[in-house]
C-alpha positions as CSV (number, residue, x, y, z in Angstrom):
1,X,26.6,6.3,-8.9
2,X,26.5,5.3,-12.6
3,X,26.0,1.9,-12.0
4,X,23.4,2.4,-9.4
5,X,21.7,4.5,-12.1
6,X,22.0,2.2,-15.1
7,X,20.3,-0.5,-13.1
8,X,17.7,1.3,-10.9
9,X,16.7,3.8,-14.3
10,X,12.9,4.6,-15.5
11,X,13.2,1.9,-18.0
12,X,13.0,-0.8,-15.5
13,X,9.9,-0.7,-13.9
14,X,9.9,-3.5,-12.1
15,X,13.0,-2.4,-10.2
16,X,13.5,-2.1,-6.3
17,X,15.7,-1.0,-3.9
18,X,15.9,-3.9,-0.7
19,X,17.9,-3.1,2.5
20,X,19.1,-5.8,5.0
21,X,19.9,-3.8,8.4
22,X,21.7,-5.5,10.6
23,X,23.2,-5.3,13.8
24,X,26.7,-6.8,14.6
25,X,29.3,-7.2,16.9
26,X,31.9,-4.3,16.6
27,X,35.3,-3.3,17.8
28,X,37.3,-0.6,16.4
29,X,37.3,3.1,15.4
30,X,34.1,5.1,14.9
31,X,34.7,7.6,12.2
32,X,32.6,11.2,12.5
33,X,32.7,13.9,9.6
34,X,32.6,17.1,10.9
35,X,32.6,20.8,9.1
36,X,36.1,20.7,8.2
37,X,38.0,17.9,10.0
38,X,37.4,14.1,10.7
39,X,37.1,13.1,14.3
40,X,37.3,9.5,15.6
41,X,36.8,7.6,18.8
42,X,37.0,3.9,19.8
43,X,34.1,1.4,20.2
44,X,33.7,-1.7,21.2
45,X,30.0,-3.9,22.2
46,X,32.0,-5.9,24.1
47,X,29.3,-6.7,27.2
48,X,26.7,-4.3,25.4
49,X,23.3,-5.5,25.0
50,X,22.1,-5.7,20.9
51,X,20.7,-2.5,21.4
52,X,24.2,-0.7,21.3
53,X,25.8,-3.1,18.1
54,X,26.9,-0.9,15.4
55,X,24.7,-1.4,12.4
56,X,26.1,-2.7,8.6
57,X,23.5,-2.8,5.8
58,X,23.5,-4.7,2.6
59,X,21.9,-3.0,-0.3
60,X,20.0,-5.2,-3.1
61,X,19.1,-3.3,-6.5
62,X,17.1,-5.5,-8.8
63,X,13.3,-6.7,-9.7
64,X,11.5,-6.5,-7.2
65,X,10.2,-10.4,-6.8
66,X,14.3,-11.3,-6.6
67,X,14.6,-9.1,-3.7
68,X,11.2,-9.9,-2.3
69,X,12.1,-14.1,-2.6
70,X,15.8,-13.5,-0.8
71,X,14.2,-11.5,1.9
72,X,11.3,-14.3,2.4
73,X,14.2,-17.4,2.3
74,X,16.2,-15.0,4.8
75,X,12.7,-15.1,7.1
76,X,12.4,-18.7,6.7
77,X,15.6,-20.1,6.7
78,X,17.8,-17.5,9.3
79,X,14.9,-15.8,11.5
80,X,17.2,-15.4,14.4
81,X,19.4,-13.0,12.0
82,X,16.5,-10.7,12.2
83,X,16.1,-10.9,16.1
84,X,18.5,-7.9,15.2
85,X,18.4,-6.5,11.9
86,X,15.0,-5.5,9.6
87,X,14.2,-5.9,5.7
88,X,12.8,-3.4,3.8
89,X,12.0,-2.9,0.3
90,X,11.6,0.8,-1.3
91,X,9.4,-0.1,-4.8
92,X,7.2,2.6,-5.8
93,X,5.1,0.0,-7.2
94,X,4.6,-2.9,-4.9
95,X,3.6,-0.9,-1.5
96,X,-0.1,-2.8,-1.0
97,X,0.1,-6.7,-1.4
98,X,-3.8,-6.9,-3.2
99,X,-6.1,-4.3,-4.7
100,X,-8.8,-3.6,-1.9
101,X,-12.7,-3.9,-1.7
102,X,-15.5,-3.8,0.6
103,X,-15.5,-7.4,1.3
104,X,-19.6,-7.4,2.5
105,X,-21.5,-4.9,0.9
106,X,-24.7,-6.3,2.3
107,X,-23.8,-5.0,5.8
108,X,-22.9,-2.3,5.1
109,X,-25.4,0.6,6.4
110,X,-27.2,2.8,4.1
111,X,-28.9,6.1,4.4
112,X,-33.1,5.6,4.6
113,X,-32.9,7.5,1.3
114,X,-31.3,4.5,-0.7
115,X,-32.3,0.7,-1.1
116,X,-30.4,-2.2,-2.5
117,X,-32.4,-3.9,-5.5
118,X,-33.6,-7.6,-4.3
119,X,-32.0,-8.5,-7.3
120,X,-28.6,-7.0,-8.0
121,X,-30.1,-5.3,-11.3
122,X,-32.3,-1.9,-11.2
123,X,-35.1,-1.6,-14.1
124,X,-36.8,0.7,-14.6
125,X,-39.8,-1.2,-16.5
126,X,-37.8,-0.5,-20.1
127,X,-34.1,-1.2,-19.2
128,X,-32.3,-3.6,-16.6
129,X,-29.3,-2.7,-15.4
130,X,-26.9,-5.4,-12.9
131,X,-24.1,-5.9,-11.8
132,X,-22.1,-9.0,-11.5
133,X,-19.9,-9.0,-9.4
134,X,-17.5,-6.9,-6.8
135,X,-16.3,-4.3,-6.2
136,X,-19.1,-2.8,-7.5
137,X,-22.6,-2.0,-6.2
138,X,-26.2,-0.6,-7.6
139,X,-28.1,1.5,-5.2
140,X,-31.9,3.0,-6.1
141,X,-31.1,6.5,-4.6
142,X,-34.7,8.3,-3.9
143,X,-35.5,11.3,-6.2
144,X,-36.6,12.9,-2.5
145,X,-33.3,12.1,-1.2
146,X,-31.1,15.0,0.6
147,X,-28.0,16.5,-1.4
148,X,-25.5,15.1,0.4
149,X,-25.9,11.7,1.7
150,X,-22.9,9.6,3.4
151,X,-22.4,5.7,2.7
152,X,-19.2,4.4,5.4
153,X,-17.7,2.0,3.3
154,X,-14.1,0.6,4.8
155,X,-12.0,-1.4,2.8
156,X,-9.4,-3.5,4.7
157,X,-5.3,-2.6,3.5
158,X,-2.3,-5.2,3.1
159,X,0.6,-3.6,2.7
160,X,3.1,-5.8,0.9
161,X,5.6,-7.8,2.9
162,X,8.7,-5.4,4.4
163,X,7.3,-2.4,2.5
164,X,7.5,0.8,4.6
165,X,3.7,2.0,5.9
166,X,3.4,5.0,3.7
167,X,2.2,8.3,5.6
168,X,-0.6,9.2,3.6
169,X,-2.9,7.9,0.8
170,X,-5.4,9.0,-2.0
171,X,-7.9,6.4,-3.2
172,X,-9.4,6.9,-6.0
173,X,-13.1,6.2,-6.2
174,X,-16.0,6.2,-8.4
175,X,-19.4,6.8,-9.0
176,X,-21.5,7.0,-12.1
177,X,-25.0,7.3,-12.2
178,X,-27.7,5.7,-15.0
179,X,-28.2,8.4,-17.8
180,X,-31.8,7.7,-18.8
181,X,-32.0,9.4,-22.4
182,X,-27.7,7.7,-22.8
183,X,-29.0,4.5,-21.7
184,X,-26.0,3.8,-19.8
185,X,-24.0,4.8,-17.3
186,X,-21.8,8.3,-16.8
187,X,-19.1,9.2,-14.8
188,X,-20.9,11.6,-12.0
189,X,-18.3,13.3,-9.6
190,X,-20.8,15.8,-8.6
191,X,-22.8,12.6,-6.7
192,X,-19.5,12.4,-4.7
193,X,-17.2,13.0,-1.9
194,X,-14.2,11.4,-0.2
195,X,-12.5,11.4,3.1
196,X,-10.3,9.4,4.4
């Protein structure tokens, strides 16, 4: 365990854990630890279908983009090793392949109380205000408008290659609203709500 933790440690960031599976051909003793005693029976896949090979696994511990290259070579070059094994890398920072965005804002629907500007600037006859260019989007929101309004934005996901699907996640959005006396824009979480 000290090696494992000198190399896989907080001051290498860039660090992963990869994990060839793999089923194989097996003949010999299966051992089973119980409460106090060790119990053992024979096994062989002799005339067993791939389902019923005993599995081995080969454990990788280095930077991430090492691991991530030997898994691609091992899909390229040997794919018929993985008819009956999997890759999988554990990284706590590489799970999604590319940061994600609403790809077309234009279509997306908006409520009859907000308008796109022609342009993509709002002015209010003394200031302009745009915005250049994604992720981000001005919207005119009515003074009239109802408190809560609901904009369905959904923003496509690419997990990165042989990274588990995580259960759960939190995005992290903003909103900020134009401060007219500021002249500029302020963080405005009251304007906002999430659900997944």
């Amino acid at each position: 365990m000290p090696k494992i933790n000198r190399y896989y440690s907080s001051d290498r960031q860039d660090y992963a854990v990869g994990i060839w599976a793999q089923r194989s051909e097996f003949e010999g003793n299966i051992y089973l630890s119980q409460q106090i005693f060790l119990s053992s029976f024979p096994y062989s896949t002799e005339g067993r279908p791939n389902e019923d090979y005993r599995p081995f696994y080969v454990i990788l511990i280095g930077p991430y983009n090492d691991i991530a290259t030997f898994f691609e070579r091992v899909n390229r070059n040997a794919p018929q090793l993985l008819e009956a094994g999997e890759l999988t890398i554990f990284s706590p920072n590489h799970l999604v392949e590319s940061l994600s965005f609403v790809q077309d804002l234009a279509a997306v629907k908006l409520p009859t109380t907000m308008t796109r500007p022609q342009q993509p600037s709002l002015s209010d006859g003394k200031v302009v205000v745009s915005a250049t260019s994604p992720p981000y989007e001005l919207l005119e929101i009515s003074p009239e408008s109802a408190a809560d309004s609901t904009i369905n934005y959904s923003l496509p996901l690419t997990l990165a290659p042989h990274s588990l699907a995580p259960s759960g996640f939190t995005a992290t959005v903003e909103a900020e609203a134009y401060d007219e006396f500021e002249k500029n824009f302020r963080s405005s979480p009251a304007i906002l709500s999430f659900s997944p």
